[in-house]
C-alpha positions in Angstrom: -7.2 1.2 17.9 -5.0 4.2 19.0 -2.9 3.8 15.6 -6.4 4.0 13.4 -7.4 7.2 15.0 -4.3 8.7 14.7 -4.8 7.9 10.9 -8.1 9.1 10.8 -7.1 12.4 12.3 -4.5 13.0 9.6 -6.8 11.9 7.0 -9.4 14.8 8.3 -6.7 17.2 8.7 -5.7 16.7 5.0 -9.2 17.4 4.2 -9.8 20.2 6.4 -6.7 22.0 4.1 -8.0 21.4 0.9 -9.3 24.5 -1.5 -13.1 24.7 -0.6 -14.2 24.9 -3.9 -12.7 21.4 -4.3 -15.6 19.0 -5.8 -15.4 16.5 -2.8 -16.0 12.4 -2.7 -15.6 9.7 -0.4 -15.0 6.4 -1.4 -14.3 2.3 -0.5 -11.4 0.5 -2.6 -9.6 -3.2 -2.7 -8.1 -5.4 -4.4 -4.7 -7.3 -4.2 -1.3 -7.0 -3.6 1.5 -8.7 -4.7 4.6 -7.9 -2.5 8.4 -8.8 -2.0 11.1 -7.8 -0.1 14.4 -6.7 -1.3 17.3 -7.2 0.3 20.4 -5.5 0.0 24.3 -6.2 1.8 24.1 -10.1 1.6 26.0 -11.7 -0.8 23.4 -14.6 -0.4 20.5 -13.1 -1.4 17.2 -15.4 -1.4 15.2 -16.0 -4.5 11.8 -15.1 -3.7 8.4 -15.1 -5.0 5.6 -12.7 -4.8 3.3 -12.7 -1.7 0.0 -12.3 -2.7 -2.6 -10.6 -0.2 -5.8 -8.9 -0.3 -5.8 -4.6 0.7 -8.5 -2.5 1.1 -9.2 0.8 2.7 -10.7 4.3 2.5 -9.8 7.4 0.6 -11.0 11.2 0.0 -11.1 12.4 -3.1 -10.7 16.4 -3.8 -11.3 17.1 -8.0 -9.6 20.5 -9.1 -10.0 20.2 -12.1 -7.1 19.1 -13.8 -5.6 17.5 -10.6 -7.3 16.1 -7.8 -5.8 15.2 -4.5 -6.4 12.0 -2.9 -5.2 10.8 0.7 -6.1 6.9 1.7 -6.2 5.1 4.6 -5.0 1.4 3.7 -4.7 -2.1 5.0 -1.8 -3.5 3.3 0.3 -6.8 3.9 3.8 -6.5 2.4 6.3 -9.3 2.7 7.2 -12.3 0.8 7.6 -15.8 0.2 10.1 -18.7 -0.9 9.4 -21.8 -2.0 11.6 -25.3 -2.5 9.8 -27.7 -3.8 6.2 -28.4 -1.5 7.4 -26.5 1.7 7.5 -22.6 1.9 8.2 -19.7 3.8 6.2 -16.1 3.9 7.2 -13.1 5.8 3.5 -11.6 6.8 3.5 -7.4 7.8 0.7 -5.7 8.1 0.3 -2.3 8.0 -1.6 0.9 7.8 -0.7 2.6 4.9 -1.4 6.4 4.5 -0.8 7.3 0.7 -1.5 10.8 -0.5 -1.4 11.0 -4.6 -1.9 13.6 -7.0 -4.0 12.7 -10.2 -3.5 14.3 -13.5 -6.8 13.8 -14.8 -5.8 13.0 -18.6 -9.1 13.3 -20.3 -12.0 14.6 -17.7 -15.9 13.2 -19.0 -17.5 10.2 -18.1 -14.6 8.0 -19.0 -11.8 9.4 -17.2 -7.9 8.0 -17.4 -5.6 9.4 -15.1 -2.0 8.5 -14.1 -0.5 10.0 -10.6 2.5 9.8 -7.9 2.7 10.6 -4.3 4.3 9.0 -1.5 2.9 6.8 1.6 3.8 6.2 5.3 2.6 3.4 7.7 2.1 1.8 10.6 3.3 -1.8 11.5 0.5 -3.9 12.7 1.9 -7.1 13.4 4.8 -9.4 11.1 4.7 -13.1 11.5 6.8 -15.6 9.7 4.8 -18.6 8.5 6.2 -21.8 7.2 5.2 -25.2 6.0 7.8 -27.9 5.9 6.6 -31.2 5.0 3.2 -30.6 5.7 3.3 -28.8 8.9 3.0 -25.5 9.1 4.3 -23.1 12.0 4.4 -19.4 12.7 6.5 -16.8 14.8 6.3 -13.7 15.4 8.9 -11.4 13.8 7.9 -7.6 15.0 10.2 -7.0 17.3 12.9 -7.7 14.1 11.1 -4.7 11.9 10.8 -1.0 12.7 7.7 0.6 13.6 7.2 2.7 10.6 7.9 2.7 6.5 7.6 5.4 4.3 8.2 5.2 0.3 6.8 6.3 -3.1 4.3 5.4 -5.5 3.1 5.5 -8.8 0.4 4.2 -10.9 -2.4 4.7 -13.4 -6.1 4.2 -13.7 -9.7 4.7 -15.3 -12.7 6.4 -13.7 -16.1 5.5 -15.0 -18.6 7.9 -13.7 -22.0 6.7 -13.3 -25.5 8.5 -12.7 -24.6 8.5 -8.5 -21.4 6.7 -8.1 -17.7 6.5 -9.7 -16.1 3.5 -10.1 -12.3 3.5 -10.4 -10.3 0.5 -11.9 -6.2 1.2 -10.9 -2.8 -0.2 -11.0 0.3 0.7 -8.7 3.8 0.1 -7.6 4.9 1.1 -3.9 8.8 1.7 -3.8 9.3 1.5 -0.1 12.7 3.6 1.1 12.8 3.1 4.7 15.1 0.1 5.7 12.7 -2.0 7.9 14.8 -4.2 9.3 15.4 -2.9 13.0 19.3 -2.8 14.6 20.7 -3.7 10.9 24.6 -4.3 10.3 26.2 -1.1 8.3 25.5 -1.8 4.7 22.4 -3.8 5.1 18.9 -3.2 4.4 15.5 -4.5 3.7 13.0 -2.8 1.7 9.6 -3.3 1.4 8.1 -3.2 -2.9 4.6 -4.4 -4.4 2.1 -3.9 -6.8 -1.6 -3.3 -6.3 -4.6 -3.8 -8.3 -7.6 -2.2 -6.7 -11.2 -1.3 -7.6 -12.6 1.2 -6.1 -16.4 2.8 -5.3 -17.0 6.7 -4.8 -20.1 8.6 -3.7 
């Protein structure tokens, strides 16, 4: 609870700096993610397959024209997951995810593309490590393996229909994390969070 209202409160404060002749909008968004982790300073690295999850979350929209400003407030799982055969292994994080991106609004009208960057930081939730080996499936809790925070780029590309009282947004991105998450990690080491995202989103 204390992590989401810290969010909030930089969410608002991002806001509260915006132009004020900025054409404001508040909106709902998900869809899923499709995560992995990569792993760097092993000689044995493992071959992994993408963890799929659902994400959703809020964001505020600020149109200048051109441009327009966008900071979000996200539920994301990152992570990953290995297979052999019928057993498997995921890698579960949650986080809050605070992404701020900048739109370049290609064609502004009723159909509107757009393509944008920006960069994110989150919060660790919780991490869990979930296997099933012949059937039986166990989980442990990894946190106290993975730092607090992660911080990283993005980029990605979408289309904004705009309706008589609503806007719906259709989007895809990749999240580039840069922070190595894995906590007391040998010289040389590192692990990295990456995914992409397909979300729909819903504006008023």
């Amino acid at each position: 609870m204390k992590k989401f209202l810290f969010v909030s409160l930089i969410v608002f404060a991002l806001a509260a700096l915006m132009p004020q002749p900025a054409a404001a909008g508040f909106g709902l968004k998900g869809g899923l993610a499709l995560s992995k982790l990569h792993f760097a300073g092993e000689t044995e690295v493992p071959s992994l397959t993408d963890l799929k999850a659902p994400v959703g979350g809020i964001f505020w929209s600020f149109n200048l024209g051109l441009f327009t400003i966008q900071p979000e407030a996200m539920y994301v799982r990152m992570g990953a997951r290995m297979e052999e055969g019928a057993d498997w292994m995921e890698d579960r994080i949650d986080y809050i995810q605070i992404p701020v991106l900048v739109k370049l609004n290609i064609l502004p009208g009723p159909i509107s593309p757009n393509v944008y960057g920006g960069g994110y930081y989150s919060f660790l939730l919780s991490a869990k490590g979930v296997a099933s080996i012949g059937g039986v499936e166990s989980s442990t809790d990894i946190k106290d393996q993975l730092e607090s925070k992660d911080y990283g780029a993005l980029v990605g590309a979408g289309v904004d229909f705009k309706l008589a009282a609503i806007k719906i947004t259709v989007e895809g991105r990749y999240n580039i994390g840069m922070a190595n998450i894995a906590k007391d990690a040998e010289p040389g080491f590192s692990v990295k969070n990456e995914s992409w995202m397909f979300l729909v989103g819903l504006s008023f």
